[in-house]
C-alpha positions in Angstrom: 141.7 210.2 52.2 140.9 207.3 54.4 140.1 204.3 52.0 136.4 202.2 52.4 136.8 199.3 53.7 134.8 196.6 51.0 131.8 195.0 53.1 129.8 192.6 51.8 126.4 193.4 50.7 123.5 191.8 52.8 121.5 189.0 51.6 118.2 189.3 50.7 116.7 188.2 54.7 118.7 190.7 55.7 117.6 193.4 53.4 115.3 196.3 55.1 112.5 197.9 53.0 112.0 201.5 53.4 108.0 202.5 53.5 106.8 205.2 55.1 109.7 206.1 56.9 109.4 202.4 58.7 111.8 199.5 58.2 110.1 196.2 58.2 111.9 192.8 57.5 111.5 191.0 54.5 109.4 187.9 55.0 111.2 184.5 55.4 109.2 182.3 53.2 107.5 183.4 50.0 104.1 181.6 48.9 104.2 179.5 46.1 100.9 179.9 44.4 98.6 176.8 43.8 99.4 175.0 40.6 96.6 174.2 38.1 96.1 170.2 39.0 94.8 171.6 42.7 92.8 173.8 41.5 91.1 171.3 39.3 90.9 169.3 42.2 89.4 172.1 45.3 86.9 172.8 42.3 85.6 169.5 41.7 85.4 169.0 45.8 83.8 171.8 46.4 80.9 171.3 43.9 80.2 168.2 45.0 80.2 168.9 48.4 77.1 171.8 47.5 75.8 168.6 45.9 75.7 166.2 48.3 75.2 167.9 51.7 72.0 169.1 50.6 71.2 165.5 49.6 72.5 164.4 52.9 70.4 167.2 55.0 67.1 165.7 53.5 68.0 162.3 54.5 68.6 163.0 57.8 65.5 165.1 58.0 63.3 162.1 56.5 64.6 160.0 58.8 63.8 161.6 61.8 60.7 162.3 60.6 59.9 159.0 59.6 61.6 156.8 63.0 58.8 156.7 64.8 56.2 155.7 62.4 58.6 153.0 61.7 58.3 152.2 65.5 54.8 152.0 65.3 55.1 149.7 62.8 57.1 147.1 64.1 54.9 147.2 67.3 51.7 146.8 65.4 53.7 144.2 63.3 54.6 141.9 66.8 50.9 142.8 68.4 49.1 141.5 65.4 51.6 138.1 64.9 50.9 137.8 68.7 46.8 137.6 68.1 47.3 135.4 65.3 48.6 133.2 68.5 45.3 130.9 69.1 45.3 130.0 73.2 45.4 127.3 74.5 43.0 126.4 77.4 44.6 125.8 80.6 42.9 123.5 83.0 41.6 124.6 86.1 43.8 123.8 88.9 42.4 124.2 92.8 44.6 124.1 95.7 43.2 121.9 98.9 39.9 121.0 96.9 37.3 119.6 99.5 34.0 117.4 98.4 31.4 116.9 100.9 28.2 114.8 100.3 25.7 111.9 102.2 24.4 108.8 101.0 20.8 107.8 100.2 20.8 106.7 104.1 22.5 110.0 105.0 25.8 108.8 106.0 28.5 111.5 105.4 31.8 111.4 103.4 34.5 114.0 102.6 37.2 113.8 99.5 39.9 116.1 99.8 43.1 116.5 98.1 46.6 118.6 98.0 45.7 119.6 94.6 42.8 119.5 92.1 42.7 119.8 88.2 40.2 119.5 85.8 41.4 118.5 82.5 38.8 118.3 80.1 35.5 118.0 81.7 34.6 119.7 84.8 33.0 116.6 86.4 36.6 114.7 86.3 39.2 115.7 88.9 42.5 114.6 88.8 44.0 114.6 92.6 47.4 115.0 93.8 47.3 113.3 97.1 43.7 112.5 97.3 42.1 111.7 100.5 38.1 110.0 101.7 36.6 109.6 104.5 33.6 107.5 104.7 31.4 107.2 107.8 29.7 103.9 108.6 26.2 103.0 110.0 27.7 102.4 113.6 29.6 105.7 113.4 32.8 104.2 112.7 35.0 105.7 109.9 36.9 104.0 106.4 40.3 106.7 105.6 41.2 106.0 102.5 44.5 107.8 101.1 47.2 107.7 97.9 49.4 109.6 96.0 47.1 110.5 93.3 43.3 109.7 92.0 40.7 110.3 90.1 37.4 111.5 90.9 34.7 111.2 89.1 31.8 113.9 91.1 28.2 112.6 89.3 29.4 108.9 89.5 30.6 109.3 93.1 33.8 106.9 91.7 37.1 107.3 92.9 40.1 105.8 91.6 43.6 105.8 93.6 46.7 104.6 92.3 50.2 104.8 94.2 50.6 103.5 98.1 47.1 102.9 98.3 46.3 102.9 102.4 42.7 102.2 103.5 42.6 102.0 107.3 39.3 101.0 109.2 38.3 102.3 112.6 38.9 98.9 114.4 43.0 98.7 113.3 42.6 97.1 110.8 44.9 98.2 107.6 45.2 97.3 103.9 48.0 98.3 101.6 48.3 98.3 97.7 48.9 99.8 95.0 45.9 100.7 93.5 41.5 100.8 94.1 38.5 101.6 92.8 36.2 102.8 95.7 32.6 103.8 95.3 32.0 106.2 97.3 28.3 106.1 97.8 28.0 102.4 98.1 30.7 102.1 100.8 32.8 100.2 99.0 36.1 99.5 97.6 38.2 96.9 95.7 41.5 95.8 94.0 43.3 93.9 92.0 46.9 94.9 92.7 48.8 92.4 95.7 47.3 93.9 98.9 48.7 93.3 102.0 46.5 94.0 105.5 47.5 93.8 109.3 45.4 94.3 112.1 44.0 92.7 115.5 44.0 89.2 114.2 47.2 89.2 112.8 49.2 89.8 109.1 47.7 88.5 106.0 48.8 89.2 101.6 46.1 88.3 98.8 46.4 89.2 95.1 43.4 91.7 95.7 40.5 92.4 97.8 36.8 93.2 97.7 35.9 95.7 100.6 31.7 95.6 101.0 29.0 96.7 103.1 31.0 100.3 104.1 34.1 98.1 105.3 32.1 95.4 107.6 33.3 92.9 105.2 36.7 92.2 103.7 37.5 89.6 101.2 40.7 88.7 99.4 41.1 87.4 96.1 43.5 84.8 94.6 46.2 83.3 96.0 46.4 84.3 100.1 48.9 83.6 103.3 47.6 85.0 106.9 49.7 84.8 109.4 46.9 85.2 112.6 47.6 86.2 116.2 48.7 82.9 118.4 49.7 81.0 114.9 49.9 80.4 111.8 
């Protein structure tokens, strides 16, 4: 007889189960059930997730059901603080305004400006670069002109303040700083230091007093002419 030779037996991987005439392999790992503490535990999660997604589901629902009256809100809200606003009244501001009127002996004159504004009353205009014309009796002409003024329409009165420049149809030219000119009467006067040039020569005042539509010129206070030929 021919001895067996002793072979080890096969570890369990190695084992084949019979069934049904098939031999499968015996699985590698073997589960391990859960223990007691996680079961606890995927209990407890589980009811309160049923707990709180319905919660959560009716939140989200009210919410998008609610956004846009809370919209609406906040607009009325910033509509209504905005009429609570009282306005403020702008004054009425005129690009190249232009005044035309005649004297009681029909003589024309013009008032024109850059820029008008009214800032109370509508009879007061305040000028931005005003600028007169008066015609005299002879047909000669009185420009007067400034960096800003004050017209008054019902009083015909016309203030002018900042390198105030009358010229006169003969030459003759005044300079100053500020006049009060009547527009109706002709006439025109200042107390600021004037200083006027013309065909009979250079002359500075303290003021002036221009009368009679500018046929007359006076000058006030303290004076130095320096006339054509001499002094």
């Amino acid at each position: 007889m021919i001895p067996h030779r002793n072979r080890p037996s096969p570890g369990p991987a190695a084992r084949a189960i019979v069934l049904s005439g098939r031999q499968l392999l015996a699985p590698s790992r073997q589960r391990r059930p859960p223990t007691s503490g996680q079961l606890a535990r995927r209990r407890f999660a589980v009811r309160w997730a049923k707990r709180l997604l319905p919660v959560l589901a009716l939140l989200l629902l009210a919410a998008i059901a609610f956004w846009p009256e809370l919209e609406g809100n906040e607009d009325r809200s910033r509509v209504s603080f905005r009429r609570t606003v009282q306005p403020r009244a702008e004054a009425l501001r005129v690009v190249n305004p232009r005044y035309q009127g005649i004297d009681d002996q029909n003589r024309p004159f013009t008032v024109t400006a850059l820029v008008g504004q009214q800032p109370g009353s509508a009879e007061i205009l305040e000028l931005e670069a005003p600028r007169a014309d008066i015609t005299l009796t002879d047909g000669a002409w009185v420009h007067l002109s400034a960096r800003r003024g004050r017209f008054d329409r019902p009083a015909q009165h016309l203030d002018l303040a900042g390198e105030v420049t009358i010229n006169h149809d003969d030459g003759t030219q005044l300079v100053t700083e500020t006049a009060a000119v009547e527009i109706e009467a002709g006439s025109a006067s200042g107390d600021s230091p004037v200083a006027a040039q013309g065909g009979f020569g250079t002359l500075t005042a303290e003021g002036f007093r221009l009368t009679e539509r500018g046929a007359v010129i006076l000058f006030t206070g303290q004076s130095h002419a320096v006339l054509e030929g001499g002094e």
